[in-house]
Backbone as a printed PyTorch tensor [residue, N CA C, xyz], in Angstrom:
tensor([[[80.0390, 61.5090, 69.1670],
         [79.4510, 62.0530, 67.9780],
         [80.2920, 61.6320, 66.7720]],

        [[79.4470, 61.3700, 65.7780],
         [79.9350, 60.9150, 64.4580],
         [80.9830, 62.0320, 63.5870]],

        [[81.9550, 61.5900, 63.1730],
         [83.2830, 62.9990, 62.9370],
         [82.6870, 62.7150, 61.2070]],

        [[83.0790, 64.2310, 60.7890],
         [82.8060, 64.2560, 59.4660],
         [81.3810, 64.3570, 58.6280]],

        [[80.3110, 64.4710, 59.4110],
         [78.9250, 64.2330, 58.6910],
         [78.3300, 65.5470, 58.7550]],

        [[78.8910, 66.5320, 59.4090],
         [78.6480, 68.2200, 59.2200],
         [78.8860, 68.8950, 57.9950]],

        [[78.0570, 69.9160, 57.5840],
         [78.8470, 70.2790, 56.4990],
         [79.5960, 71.0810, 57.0250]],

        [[80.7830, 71.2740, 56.2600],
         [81.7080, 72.4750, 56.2020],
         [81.5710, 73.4450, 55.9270]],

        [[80.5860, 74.0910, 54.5750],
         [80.4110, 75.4660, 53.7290],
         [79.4870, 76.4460, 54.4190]],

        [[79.4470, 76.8920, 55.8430],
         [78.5220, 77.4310, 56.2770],
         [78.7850, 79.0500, 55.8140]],

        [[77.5980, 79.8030, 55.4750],
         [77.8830, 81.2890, 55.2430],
         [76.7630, 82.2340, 55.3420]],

        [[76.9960, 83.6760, 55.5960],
         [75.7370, 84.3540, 55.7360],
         [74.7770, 84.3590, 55.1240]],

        [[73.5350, 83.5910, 55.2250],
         [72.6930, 83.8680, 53.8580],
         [71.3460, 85.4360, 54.0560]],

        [[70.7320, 85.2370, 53.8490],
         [69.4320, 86.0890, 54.3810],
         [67.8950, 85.4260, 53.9280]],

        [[67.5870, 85.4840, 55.2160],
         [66.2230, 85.0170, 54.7040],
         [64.6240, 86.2780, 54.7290]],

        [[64.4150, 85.6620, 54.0780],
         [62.9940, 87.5060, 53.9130],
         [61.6460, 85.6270, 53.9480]],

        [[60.8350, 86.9610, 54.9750],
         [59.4880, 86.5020, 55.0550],
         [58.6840, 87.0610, 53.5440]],

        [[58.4380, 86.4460, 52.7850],
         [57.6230, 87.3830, 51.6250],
         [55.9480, 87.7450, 52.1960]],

        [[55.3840, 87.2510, 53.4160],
         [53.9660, 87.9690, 53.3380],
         [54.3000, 89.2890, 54.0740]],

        [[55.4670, 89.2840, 55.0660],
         [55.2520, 90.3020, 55.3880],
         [56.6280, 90.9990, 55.5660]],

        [[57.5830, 91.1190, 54.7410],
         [59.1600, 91.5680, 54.2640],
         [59.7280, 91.8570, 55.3940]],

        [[59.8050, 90.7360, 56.5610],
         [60.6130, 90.4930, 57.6320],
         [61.8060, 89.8810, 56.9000]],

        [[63.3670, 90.3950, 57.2110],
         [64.0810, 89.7490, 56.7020],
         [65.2920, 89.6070, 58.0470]],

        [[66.2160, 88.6710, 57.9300],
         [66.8510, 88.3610, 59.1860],
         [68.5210, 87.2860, 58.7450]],

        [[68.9490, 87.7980, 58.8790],
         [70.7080, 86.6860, 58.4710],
         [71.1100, 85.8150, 59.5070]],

        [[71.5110, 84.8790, 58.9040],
         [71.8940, 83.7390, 59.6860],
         [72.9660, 82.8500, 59.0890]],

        [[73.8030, 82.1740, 59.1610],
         [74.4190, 81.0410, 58.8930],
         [73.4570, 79.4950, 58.4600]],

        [[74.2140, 79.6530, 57.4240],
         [73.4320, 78.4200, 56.8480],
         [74.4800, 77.8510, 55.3250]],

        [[73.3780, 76.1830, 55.3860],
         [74.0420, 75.7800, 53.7750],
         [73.4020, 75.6750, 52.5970]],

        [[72.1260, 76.7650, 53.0510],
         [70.7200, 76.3510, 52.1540],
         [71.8370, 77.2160, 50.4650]],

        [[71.1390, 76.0750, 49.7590],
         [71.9590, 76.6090, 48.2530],
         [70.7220, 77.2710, 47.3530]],

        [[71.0600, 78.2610, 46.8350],
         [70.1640, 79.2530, 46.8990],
         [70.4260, 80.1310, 45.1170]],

        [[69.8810, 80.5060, 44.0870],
         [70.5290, 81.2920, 43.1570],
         [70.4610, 82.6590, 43.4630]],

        [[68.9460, 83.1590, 44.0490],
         [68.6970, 84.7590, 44.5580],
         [69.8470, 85.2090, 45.4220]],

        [[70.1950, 86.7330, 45.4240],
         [70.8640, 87.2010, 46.1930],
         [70.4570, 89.3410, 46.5130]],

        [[70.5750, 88.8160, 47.5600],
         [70.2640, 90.1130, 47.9930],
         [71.3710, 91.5150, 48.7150]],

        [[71.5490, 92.8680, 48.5760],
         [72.0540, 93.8760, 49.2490],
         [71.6330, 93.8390, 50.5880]],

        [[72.4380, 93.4860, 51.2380],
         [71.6650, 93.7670, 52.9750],
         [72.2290, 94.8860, 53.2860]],

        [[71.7440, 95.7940, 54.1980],
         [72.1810, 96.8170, 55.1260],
         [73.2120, 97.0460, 55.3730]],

        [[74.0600, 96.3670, 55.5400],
         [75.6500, 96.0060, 55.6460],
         [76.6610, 97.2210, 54.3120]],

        [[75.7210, 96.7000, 52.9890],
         [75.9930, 97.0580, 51.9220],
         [76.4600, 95.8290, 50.7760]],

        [[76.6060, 94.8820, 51.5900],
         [77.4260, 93.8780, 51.0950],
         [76.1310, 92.5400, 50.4290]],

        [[76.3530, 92.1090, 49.5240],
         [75.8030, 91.3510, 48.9300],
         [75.2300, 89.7580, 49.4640]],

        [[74.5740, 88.8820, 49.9770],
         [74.3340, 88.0100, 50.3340],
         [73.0820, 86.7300, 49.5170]],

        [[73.3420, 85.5400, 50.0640],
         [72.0620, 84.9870, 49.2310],
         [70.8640, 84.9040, 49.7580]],

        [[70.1490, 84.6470, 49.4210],
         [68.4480, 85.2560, 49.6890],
         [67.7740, 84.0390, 49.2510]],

        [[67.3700, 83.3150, 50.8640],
         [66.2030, 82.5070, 51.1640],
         [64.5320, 83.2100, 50.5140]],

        [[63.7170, 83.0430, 50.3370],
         [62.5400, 83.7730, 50.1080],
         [61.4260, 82.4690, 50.9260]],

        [[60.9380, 82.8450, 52.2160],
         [60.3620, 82.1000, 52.6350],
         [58.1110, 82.2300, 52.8380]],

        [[57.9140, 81.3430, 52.6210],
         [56.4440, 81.6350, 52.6560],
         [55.4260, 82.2070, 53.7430]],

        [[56.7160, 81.8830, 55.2970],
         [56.1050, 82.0680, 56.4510],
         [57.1450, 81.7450, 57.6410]],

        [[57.0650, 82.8250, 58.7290],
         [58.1850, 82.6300, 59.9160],
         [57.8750, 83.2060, 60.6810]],

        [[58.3500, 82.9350, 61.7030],
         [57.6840, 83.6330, 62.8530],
         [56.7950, 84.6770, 63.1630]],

        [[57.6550, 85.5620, 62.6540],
         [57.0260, 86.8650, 62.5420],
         [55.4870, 86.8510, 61.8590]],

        [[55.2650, 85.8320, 61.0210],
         [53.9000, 85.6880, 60.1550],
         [53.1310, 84.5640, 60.4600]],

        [[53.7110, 83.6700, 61.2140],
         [53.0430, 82.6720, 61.8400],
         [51.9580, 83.0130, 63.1510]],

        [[50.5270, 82.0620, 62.7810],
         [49.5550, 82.2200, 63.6350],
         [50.0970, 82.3060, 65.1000]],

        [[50.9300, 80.9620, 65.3450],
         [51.0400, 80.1890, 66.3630],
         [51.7140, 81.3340, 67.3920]],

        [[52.9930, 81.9390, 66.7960],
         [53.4070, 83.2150, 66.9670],
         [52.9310, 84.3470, 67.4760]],

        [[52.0030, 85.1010, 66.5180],
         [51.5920, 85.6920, 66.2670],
         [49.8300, 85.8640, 67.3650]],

        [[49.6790, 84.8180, 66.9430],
         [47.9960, 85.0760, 68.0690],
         [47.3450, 85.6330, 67.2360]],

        [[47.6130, 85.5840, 65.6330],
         [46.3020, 86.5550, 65.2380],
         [46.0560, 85.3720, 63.6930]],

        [[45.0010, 84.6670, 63.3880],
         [44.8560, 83.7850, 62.1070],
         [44.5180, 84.8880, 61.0640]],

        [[45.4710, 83.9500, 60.3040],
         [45.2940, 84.6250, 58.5170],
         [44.5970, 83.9650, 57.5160]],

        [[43.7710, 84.3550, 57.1970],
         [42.9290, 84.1210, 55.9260],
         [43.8560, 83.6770, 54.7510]],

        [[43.9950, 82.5440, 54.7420],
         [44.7590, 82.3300, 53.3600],
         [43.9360, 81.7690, 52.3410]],

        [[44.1480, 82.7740, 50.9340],
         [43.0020, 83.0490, 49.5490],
         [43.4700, 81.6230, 49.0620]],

        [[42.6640, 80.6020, 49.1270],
         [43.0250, 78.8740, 48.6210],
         [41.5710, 78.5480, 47.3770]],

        [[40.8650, 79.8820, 47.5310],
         [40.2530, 79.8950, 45.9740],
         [40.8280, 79.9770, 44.7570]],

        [[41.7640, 80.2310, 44.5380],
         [42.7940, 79.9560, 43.3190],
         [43.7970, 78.6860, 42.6760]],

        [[43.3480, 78.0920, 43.6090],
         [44.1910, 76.7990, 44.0420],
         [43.3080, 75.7450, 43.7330]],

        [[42.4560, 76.0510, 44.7460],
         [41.2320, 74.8120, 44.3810],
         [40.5170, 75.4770, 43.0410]],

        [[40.1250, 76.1180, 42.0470],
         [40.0240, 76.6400, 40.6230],
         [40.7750, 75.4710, 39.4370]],

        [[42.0440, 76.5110, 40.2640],
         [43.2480, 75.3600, 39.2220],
         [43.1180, 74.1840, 39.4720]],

        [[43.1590, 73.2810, 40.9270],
         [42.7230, 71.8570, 40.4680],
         [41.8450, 71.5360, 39.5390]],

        [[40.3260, 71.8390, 39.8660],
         [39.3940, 71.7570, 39.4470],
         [39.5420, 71.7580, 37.8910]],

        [[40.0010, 72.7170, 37.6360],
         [40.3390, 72.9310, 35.6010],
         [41.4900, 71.3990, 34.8900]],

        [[42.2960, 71.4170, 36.0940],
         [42.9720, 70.5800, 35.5060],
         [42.8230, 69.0400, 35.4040]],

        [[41.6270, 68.8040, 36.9000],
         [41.5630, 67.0200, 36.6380],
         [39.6720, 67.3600, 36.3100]],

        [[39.5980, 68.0880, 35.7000],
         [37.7380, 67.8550, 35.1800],
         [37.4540, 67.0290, 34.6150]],

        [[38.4300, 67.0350, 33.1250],
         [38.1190, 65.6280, 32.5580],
         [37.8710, 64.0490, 33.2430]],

        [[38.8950, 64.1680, 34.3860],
         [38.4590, 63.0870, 35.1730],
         [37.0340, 62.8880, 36.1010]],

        [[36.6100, 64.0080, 36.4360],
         [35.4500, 64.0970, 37.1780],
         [34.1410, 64.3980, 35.9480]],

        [[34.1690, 64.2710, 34.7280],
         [33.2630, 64.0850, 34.3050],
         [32.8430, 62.6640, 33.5880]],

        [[34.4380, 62.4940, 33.3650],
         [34.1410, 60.8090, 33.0480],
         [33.8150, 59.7150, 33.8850]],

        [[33.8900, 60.2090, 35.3430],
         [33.3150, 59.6010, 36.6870],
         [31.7230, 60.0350, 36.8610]],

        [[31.5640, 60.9220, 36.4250],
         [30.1880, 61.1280, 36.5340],
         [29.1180, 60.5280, 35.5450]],

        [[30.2180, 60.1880, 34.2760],
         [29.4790, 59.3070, 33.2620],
         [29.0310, 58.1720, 33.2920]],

        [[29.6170, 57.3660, 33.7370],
         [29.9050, 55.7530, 34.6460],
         [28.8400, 55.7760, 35.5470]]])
């Protein structure tokens, strides 16, 4: 194994599921500005993740409806001009 290509700075961070405020500590080098009070009492930095186990289908056995009408809206508003000048042509 290659010497030296690890990082060194490993430390407790915390990571929180935000759909469903599963949160869980681990060692890591993710660089992070949030920081959170854990249980401990003691202060740590704070991953904020979109989805993990705990919220995952695959996991889980149960599918989630994810609201992607807001998303496709905002495209739509933002490249229109292009889809009407394609429709002009």
């Amino acid at each position: 194994m290659k010497k030296d290509i690890h990082p060194k700075d490993y430390r407790l961070v915390v990571f929180k599921d935000m759909s469903n405020d599963y949160t869980f500590v681990t060692k890591s080098t993710v660089a992070t500005k949030d920081t959170i009070v854990w249980e401990d009492g003691k202060e740590y930095p704070l991953v904020k993740l979109e989805i993990s186990n705990t919220s995952h289908p695959f996991y889980t056995g149960k599918i989630k409806l994810i609201d992607t009408a807001g998303r496709v809206d905002k495209f739509k508003t933002k490249y229109q001009k292009h889809f009407d000048n394609r429709n002009k042509a």
